[in-house]
C-alpha positions as CSV (number, residue, x, y, z in Angstrom):
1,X,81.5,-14.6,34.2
2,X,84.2,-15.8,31.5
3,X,84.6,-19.4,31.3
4,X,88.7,-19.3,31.6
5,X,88.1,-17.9,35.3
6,X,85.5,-18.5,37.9
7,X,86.8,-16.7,40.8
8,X,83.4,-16.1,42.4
9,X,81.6,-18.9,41.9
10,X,84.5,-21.4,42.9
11,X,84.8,-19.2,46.0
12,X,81.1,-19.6,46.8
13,X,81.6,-23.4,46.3
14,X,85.0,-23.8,48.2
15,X,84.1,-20.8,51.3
16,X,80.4,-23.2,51.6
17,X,82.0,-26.4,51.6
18,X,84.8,-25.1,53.9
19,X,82.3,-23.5,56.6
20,X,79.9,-26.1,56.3
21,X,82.6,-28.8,57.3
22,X,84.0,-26.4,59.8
23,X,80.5,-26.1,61.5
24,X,79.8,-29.5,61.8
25,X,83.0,-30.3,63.2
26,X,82.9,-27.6,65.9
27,X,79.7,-28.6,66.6
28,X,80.7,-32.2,67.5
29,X,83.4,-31.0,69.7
30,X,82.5,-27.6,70.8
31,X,79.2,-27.4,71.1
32,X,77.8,-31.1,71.8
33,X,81.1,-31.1,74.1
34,X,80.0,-27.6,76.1
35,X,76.3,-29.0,76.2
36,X,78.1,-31.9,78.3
37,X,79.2,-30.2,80.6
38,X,76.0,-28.2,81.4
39,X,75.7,-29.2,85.6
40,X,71.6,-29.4,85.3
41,X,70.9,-32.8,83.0
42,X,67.6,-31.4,81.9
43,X,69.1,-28.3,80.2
44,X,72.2,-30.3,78.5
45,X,70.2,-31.4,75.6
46,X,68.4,-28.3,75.4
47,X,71.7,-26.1,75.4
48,X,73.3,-28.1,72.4
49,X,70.2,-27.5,70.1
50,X,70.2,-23.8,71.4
51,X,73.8,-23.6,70.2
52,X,73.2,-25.7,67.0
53,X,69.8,-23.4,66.4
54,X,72.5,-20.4,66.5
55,X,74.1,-22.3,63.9
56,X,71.9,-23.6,61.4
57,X,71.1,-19.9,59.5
58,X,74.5,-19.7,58.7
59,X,75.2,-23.0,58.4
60,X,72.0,-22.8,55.6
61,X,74.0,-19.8,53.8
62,X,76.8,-21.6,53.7
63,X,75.3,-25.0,51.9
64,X,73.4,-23.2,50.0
65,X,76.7,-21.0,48.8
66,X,78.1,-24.3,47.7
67,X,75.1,-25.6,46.0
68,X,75.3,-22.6,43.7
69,X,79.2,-22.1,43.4
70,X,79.3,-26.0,42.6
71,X,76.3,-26.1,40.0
72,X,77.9,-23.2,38.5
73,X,81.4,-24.6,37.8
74,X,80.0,-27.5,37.2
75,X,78.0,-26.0,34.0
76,X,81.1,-23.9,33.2
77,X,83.1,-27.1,33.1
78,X,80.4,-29.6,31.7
79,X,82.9,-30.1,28.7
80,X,85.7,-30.8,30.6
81,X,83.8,-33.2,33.2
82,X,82.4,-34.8,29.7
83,X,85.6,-35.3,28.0
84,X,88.7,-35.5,30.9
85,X,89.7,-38.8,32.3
86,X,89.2,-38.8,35.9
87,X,86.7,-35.9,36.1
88,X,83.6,-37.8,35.6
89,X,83.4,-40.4,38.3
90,X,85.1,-37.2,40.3
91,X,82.5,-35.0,39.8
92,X,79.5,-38.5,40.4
93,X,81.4,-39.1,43.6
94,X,81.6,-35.8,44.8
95,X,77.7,-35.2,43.6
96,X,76.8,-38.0,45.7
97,X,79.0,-37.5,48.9
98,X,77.1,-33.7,48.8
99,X,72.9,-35.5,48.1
100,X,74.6,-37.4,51.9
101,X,75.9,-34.3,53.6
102,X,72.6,-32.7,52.9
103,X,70.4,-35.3,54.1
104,X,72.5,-36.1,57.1
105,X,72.6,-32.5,58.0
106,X,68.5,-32.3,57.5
107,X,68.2,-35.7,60.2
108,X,70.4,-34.0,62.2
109,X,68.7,-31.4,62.8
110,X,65.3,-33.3,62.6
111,X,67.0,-35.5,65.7
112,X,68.0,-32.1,67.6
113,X,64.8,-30.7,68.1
114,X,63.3,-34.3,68.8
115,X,65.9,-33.8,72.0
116,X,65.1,-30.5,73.0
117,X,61.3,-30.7,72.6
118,X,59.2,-30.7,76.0
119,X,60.6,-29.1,79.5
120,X,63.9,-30.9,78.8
121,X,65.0,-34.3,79.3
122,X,67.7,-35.2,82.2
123,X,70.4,-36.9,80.1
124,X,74.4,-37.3,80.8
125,X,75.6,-35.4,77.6
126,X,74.0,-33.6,73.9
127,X,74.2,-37.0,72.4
128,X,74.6,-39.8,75.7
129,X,71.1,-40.8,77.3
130,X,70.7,-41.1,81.1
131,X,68.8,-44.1,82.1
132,X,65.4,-41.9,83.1
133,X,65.9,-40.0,79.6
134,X,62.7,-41.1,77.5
135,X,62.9,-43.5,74.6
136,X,62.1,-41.6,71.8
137,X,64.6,-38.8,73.0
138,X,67.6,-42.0,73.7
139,X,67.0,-42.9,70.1
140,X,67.1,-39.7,68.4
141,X,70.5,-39.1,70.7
142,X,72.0,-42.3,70.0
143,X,71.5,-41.3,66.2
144,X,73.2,-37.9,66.6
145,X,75.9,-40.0,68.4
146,X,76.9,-41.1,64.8
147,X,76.0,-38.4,62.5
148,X,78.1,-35.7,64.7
149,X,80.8,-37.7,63.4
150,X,79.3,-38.6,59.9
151,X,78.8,-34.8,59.1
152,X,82.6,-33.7,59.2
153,X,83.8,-37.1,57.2
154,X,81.7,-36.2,54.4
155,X,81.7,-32.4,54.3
156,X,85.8,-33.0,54.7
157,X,85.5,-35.2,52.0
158,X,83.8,-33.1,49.7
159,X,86.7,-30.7,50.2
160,X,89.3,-33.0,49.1
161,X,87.3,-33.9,45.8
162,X,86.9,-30.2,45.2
163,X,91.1,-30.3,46.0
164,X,91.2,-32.9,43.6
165,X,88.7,-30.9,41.0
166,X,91.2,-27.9,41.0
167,X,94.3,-30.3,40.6
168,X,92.4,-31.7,37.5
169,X,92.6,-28.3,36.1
170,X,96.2,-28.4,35.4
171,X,97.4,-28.2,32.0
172,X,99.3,-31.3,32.2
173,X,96.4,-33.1,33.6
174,X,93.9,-32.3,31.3
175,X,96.3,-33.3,28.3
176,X,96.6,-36.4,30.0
177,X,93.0,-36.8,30.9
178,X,92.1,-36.3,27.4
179,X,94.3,-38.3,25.9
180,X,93.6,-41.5,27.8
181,X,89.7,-40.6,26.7
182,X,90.6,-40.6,23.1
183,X,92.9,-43.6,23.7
184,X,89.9,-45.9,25.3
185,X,87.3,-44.6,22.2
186,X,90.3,-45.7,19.3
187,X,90.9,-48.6,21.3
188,X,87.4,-49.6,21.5
């Protein structure tokens, strides 16, 4: 793999980021939504972690697809991210907005099967308690209320920083990015 072009591993990093984003969103609207509209309560949370089960080897592929595309331009770019105004705190935010994907993908689907454990749980939709639904189950719901919602913001925003990444590359913009680096280490 030539350093000048990374076809492969940027299309591991952007088809990951892109699916994983795309999952998480369908799954807040398509599957949580189906789930709510299951016509027995005790199967509704059961059916959206049945559908989200489905999900989560590919889902899985595609994070880890992104893991690898990203560490890999990251290394093929570490003197570019080093040296380019602008890329740095890019590549920290983008670093950081991933670490919080991951993790709130991993309590998600910690949360899930706390809802679908046992003989099912009579509640009004995937992520809406009933009043007879049991504590523990209400909480872990109430969480996945949020983080159906949290998952898309981030993954999408992960995408626009890897957007942003690619504009960086521009031949303009790294002459520019460069010089205001030299420009703060005369100045300083």
């Amino acid at each position: 793999m030539s350093s000048s072009r990374n076809t492969v591993v940027r299309s591991l990093h952007d088809l990951g980021a892109a699916a994983w984003f795309g999952g998480s969103l369908m799954g807040a609207v398509g599957v949580n939504g189906a789930a709510d509209s299951v016509r027995e309560p005790r199967d509704r949370a059961r059916t959206a972690a049945m559908g989200w089960a489905k999900w989560a080897p590919v889902n899985a592929l595609a994070i880890g697809a992104h893991l690898v595309g990203g560490a890999a331009m990251l290394y093929n770019n570490r003197d570019r991210v080093k040296r380019q105004s602008g890329v740095t705190s890019n590549t920290i935010t983008k670093i950081a907005l991933t670490g919080a994907a991951l993790g709130a993908t991993i309590y998600s689907g910690m949360l899930g099967a706390k809802t679908a454990e046992g003989d099912g749980h009579s509640v009004d939709g995937a992520t809406d308690p009933s009043s007879s639904t049991p504590k523990e189950v209400a909480s872990a719901q109430q969480q996945l209320r949020y983080l159906q919602w949290a998952l898309p913001v981030l993954t999408g925003a992960v995408v626009v920083l890897g957007a942003q990444q690619g504009e960086q590359q521009r031949p303009s913009q790294i002459l520019t990015g460069v010089g205001s680096t030299i420009a703060r280490r005369v100045a300083a």
